[in-house]
C-alpha positions as CSV (number, residue, x, y, z in Angstrom):
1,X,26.9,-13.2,-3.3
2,X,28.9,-10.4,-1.8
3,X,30.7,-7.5,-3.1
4,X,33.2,-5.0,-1.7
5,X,34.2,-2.0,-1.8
6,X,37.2,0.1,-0.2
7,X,37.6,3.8,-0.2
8,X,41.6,5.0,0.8
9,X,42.5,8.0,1.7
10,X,44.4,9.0,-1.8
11,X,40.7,9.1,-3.7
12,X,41.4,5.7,-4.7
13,X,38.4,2.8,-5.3
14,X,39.0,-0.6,-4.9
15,X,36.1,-2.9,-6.3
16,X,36.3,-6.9,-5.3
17,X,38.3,-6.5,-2.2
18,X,38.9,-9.8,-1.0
19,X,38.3,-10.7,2.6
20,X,41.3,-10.9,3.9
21,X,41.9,-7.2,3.6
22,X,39.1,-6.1,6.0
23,X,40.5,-6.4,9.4
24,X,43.5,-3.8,8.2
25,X,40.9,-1.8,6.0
26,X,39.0,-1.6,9.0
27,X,41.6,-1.2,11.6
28,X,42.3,2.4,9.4
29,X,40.3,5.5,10.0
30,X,40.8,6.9,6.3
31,X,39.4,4.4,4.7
32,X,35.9,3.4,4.0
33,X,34.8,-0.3,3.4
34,X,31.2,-1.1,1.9
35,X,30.0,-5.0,1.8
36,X,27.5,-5.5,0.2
37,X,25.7,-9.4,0.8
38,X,22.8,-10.8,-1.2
39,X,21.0,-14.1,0.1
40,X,24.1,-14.2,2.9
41,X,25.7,-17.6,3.7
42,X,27.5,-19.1,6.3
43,X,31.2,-18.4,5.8
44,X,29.6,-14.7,5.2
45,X,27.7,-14.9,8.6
46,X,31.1,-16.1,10.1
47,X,32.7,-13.0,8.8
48,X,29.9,-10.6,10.1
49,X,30.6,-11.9,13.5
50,X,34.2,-12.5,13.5
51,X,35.7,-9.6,11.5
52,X,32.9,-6.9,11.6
53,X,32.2,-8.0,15.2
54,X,28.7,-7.8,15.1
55,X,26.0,-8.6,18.2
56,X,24.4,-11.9,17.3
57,X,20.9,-10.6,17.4
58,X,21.9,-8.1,14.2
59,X,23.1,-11.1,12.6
60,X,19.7,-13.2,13.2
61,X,18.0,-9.8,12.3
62,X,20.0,-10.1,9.0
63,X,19.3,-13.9,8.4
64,X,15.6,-13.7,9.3
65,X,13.2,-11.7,7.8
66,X,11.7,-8.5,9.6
67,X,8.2,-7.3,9.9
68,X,8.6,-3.8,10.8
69,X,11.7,-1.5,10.1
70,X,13.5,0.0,13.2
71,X,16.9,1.7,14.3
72,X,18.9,0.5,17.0
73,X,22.2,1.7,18.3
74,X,25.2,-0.4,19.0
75,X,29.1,0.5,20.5
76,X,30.3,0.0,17.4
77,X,27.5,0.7,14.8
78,X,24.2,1.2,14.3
79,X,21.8,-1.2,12.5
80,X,18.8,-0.5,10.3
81,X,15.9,-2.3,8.9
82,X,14.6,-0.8,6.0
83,X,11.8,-1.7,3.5
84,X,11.7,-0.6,-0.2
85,X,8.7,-1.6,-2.5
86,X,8.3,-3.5,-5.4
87,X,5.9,-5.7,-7.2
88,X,6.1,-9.6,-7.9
89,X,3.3,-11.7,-9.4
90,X,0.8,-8.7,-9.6
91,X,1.1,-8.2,-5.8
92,X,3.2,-5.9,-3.8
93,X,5.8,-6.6,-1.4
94,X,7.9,-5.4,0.6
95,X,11.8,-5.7,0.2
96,X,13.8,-5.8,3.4
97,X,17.3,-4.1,3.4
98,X,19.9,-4.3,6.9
99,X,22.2,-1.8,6.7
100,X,25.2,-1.8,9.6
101,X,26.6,1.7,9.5
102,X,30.2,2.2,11.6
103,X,32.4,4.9,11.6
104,X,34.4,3.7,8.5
105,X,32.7,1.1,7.0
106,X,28.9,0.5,5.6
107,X,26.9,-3.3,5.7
108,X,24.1,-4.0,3.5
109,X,22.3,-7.6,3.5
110,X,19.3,-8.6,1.8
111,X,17.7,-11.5,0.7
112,X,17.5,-11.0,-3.1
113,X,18.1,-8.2,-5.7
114,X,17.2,-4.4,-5.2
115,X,17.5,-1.8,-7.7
116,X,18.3,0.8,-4.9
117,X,21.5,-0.8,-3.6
118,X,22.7,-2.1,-7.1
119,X,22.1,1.4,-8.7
120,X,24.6,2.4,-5.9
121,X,27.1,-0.1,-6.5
122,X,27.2,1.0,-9.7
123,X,27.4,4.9,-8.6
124,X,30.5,3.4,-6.8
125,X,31.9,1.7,-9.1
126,X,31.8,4.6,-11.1
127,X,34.1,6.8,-8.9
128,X,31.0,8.9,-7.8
129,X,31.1,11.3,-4.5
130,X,29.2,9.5,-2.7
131,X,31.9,7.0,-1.7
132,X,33.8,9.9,-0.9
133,X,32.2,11.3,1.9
134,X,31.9,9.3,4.6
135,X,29.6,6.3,5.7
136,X,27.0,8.0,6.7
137,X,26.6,9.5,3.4
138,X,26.9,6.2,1.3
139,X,24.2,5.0,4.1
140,X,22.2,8.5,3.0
141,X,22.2,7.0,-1.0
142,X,21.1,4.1,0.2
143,X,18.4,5.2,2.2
144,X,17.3,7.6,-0.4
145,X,17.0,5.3,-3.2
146,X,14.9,3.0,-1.0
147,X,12.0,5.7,-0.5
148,X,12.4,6.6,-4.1
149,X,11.4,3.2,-4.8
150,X,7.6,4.1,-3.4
151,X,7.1,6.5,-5.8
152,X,6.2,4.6,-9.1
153,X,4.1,2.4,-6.8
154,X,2.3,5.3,-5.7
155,X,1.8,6.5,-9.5
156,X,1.0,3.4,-10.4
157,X,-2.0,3.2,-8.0
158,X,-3.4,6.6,-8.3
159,X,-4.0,6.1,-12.0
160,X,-6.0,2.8,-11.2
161,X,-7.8,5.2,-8.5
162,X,-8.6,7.7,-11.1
163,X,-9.4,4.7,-13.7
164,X,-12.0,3.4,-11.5
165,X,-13.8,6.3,-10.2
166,X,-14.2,6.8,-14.2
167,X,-15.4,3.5,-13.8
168,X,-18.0,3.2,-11.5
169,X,-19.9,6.6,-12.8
170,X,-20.1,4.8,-16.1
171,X,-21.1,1.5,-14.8
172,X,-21.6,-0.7,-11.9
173,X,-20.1,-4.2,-11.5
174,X,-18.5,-6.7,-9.0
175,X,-15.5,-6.3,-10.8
176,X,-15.0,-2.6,-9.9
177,X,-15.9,-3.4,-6.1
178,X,-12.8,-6.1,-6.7
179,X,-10.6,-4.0,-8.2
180,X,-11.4,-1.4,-5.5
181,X,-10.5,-3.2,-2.9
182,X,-7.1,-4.5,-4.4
183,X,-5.9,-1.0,-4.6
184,X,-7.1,-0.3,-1.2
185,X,-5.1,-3.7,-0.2
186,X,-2.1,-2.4,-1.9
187,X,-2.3,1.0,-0.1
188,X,-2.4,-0.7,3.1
189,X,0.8,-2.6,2.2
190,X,2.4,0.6,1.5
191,X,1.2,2.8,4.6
192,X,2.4,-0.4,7.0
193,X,5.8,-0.3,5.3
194,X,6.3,3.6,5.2
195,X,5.0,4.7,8.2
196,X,7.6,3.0,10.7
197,X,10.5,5.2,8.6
198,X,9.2,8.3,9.5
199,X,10.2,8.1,12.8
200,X,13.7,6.4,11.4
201,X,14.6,9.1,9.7
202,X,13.3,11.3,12.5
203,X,15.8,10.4,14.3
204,X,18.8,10.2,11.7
205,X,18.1,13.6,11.1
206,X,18.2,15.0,14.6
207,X,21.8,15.4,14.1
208,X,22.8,13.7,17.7
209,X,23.2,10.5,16.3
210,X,26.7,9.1,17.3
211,X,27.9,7.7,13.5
212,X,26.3,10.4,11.4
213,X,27.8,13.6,11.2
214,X,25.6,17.3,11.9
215,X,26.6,17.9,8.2
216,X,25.3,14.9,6.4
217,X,22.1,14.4,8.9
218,X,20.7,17.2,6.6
219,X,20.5,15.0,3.4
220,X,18.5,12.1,5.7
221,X,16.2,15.9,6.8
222,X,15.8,16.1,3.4
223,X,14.7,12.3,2.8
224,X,12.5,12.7,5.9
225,X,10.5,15.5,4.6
226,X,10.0,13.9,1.1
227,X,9.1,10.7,2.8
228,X,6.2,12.7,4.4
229,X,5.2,13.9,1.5
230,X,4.7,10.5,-0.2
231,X,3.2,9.7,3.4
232,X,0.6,12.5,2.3
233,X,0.1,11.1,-0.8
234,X,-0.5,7.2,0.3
235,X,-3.4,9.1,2.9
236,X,-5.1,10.9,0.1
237,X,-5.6,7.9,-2.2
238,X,-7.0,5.8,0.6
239,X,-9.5,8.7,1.7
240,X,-10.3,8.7,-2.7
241,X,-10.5,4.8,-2.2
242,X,-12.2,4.7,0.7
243,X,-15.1,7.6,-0.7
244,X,-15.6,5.4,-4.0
245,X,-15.8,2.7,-1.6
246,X,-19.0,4.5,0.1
247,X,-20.4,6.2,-3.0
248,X,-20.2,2.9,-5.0
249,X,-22.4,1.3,-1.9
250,X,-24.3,4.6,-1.9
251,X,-25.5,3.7,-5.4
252,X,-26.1,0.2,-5.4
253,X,-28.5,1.4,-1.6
254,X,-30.5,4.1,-3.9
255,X,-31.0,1.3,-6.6
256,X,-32.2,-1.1,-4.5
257,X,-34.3,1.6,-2.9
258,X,-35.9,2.5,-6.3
259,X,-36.4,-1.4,-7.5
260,X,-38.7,-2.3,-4.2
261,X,-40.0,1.4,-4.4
262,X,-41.3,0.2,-8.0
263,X,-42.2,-3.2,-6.9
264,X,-43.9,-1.4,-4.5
265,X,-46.3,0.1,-6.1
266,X,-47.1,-2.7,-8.6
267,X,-48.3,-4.2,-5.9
268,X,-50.4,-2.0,-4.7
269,X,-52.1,-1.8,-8.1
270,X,-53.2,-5.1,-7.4
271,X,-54.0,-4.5,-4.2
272,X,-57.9,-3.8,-5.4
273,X,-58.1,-6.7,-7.0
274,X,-56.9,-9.4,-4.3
275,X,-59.3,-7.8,-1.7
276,X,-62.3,-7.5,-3.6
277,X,-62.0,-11.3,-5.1
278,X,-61.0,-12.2,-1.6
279,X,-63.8,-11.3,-0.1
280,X,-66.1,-12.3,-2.7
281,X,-64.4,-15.6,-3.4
282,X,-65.2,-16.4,0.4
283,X,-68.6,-19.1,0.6
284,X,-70.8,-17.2,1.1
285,X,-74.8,-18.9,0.6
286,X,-75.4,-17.1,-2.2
287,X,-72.3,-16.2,-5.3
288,X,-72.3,-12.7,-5.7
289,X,-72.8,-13.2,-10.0
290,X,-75.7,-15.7,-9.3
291,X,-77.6,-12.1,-8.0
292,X,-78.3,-9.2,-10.2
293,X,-76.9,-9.7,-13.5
294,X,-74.9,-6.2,-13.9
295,X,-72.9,-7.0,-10.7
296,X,-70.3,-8.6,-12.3
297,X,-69.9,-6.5,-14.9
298,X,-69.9,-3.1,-12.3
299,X,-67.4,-4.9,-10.1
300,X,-65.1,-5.7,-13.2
301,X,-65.4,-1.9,-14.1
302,X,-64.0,-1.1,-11.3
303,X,-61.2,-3.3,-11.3
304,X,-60.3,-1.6,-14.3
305,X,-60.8,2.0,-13.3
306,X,-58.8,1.5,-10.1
307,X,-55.8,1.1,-12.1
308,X,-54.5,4.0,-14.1
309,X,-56.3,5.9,-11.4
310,X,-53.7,4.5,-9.2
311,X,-51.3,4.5,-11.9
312,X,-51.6,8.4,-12.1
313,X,-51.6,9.3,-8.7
314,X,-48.4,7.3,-8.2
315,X,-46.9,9.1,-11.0
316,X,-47.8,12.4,-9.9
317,X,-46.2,11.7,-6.2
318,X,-43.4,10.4,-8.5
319,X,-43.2,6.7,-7.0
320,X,-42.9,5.3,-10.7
């Protein structure tokens, strides 16, 4: 599917512009062309190269999917690979975003829908400013919605993180162990995706870029320092993650600790016992209750004593 947008110099916006006007919409510096292609096809690859007259390897970096975002600079434009976030099936993933930016027009490819770019189109479609101010500020909206995207992820996962701390004081199970480790899976996908666009923005908002003007590389400043912020935010519920993590294996180590400490000293209750009848259990000539008659019965005194004896000095050390 594609969609475009043109943006003359009388204020005017022109929604379904059909592809024979780009070559004279882009051949004119006052107006501003957006196309906008989901799941692109061949005739629309054709007109990336042909029309827009884009290197081949942004076209295959359109086409295929990317693992890392990044910013390279062309003659004519320069091309980003950006990652939102959203969730599919349970699990989180990543949703890719190419954006060409030029000096009057804007590109935007992706594989399937995004809220981000469609909110946009519909900002557009709307007569909103932002078409109104040059590409690089349509690219800016774009951009923006994209890291606004992380936020509800990031809510959602720091209420689980708070849910199972709550959790594991109350009770400990596989489960939360599971669960753990899902959300410390699903931070991971989110620090791998944000962390590459800090130095993205970085760079957009040095103000020496050569399609982004001084005045609008302080809206992608802006973006950049919120982005760190979230940045902050995906550190801190790892650190929580990873600590429940440790205090969760912490308490399951003192358990186990007390259990053999109590099996312990069971044990060694019966330790009286086993050597006593082991020795006289051996075969010896004579049976030690074949002798004196009140043997037996002072040996089985003292099996008896030597219990709660033991019993109280293990309670007084506090082993039991």
């Amino acid at each position: 599917m594609i969609r475009a947008y043109l943006y003359t110099g009388n204020g005017h916006v022109e929604t379904q512009v059909p592809a024979a006007r780009f070559r004279e919409a882009l051949a004119r510096e006052d107006c501003l062309l957006w196309l906008d292609i989901e799941g692109p096809e061949d005739n629309e690859i054709e007109l990336l190269l042909e029309v827009f007259e884009l290197h081949p390897l942004t076209v295959e970096d359109c086409i295929l999917p990317n693992v890392r975002p990044k910013l390279e600079e062309f003659e004519r434009y320069c091309f980003l690979v950006l990652q939102g976030m959203r969730r599919s099936e349970g699990q989180l993933k990543p949703l890719e975003v190419d954006v060409c930016l030029g000096a009057n027009f804007l590109i935007t490819v992706r594989s399937e829908a995004c809220k981000s770019v469609d909110d946009n189109c519909v900002r557009v479609e709307k007569r909103s400013p932002i078409f109104q101010n040059g590409a690089d500020h349509l690219c800016y909206a774009i951009v923006d919605s994209l890291m606004d995207s992380y936020l509800p992820v990031l809510d959602e996962i720091e209420e689980r993180v708070d849910q199972l701390e709550t959790r594991l004081l109350e009770e400990h199970s596989d489960q939360n162990v599971k669960d753990l480790l899902t959300v410390y899976h699903d931070l991971m996908t989110v620090r791998r995706s944000l962390t590459p666009h800090r130095d993205i923005l970085a760079r957009l908002s040095r103000g020496d870029m050569r399609f982004i003007r001084p005045a609008n590389s302080l809206y992608f400043r802006d973006t950049h320092d919120r982005l760190l912020r979230i940045s902050d935010l995906v550190d801190s519920a790892r650190e929580v993650t990873t600590m429940s993590l440790e205090a969760h294996a912490t308490i399951v180590s003192n358990r186990l600790n007390e259990n053999m400490k109590t099996m312990t000293a069971f044990a060694t209750l019966a330790l009286p016992l086993v050597i006593v009848t082991g020795i006289f259990g051996m075969n010896f000539s004579e049976h030690p209750e074949l002798g004196p008659p009140w043997l037996y019965s002072v040996l089985s005194a003292l099996f008896i004593v030597s219990m709660p004896v033991m019993w109280h000095l293990f309670r007084k050390r506090k082993w039991l």
